[in-house]
C-alpha positions as CSV (number, residue, x, y, z in Angstrom):
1,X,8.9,11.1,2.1
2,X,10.7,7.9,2.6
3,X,8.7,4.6,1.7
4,X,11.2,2.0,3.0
5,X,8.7,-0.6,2.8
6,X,7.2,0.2,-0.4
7,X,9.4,-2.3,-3.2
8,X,9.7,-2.0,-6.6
9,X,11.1,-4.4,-8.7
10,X,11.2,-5.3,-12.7
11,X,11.0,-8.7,-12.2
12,X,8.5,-9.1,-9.9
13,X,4.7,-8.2,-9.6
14,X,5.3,-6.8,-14.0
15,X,7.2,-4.5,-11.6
16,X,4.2,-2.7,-9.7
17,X,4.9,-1.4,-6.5
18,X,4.7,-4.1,-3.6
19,X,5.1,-4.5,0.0
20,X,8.4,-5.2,1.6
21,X,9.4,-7.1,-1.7
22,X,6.4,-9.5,-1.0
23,X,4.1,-10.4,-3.9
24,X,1.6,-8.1,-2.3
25,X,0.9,-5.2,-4.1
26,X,0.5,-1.6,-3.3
27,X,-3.0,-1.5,-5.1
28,X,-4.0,-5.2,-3.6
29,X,-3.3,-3.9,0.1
30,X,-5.5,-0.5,-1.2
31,X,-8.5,-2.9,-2.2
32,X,-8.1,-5.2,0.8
33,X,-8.5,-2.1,3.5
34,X,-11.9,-1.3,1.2
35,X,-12.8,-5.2,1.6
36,X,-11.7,-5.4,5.4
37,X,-13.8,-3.1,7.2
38,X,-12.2,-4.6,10.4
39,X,-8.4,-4.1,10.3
40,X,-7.9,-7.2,13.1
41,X,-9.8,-9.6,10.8
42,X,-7.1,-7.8,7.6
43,X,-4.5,-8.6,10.1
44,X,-5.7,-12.4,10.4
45,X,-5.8,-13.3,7.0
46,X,-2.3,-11.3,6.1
47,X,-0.7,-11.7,9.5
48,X,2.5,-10.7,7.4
49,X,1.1,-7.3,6.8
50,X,2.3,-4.7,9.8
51,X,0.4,-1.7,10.3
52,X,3.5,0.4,9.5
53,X,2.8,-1.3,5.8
54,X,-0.6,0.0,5.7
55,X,0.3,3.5,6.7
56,X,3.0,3.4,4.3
57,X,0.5,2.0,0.9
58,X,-1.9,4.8,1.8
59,X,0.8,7.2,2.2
60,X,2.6,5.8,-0.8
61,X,-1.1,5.8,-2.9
62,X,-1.9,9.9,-2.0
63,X,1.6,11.0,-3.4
64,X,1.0,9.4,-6.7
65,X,-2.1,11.3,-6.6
66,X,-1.5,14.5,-9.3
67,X,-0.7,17.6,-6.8
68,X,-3.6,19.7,-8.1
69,X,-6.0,16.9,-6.3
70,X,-3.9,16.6,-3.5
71,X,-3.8,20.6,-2.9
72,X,-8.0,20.8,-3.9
73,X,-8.9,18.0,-1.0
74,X,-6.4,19.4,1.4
């Protein structure tokens, strides 16, 4: 899987995976889709935030999942 959108740098964010090199992190944008049950309203208050970003956290969030829960909930 390729996460082109998915940064990760030392010096930034304590180095946590982020969003296109934005101080927006992986696990933010994962807690902000729980918040946001409305993805326009998401959209309006992080109009930075493209939907090919979301698809790419969520994606990004189930491979870091251990395989043995990925292959249980398949």
């Amino acid at each position: 899987m390729k996460f082109d959108r998915i940064t990760v740098e030392p010096g930034k964010m304590n180095g946590q995976p982020c969003v296109r090199g934005m101080r927006l992190t992986v696990f933010r944008v994962l807690k902000l889709l729980a918040l946001y049950a409305d993805r326009a309203e998401l959209k309006r208050e992080y109009p930075d935030l493209e939907d090919e970003d979301i698809r790419q956290v969520l994606e990004y969030a189930a491979a870091k999942l251990p395989s043995s829960e990925r292959v249980a909930n398949a």
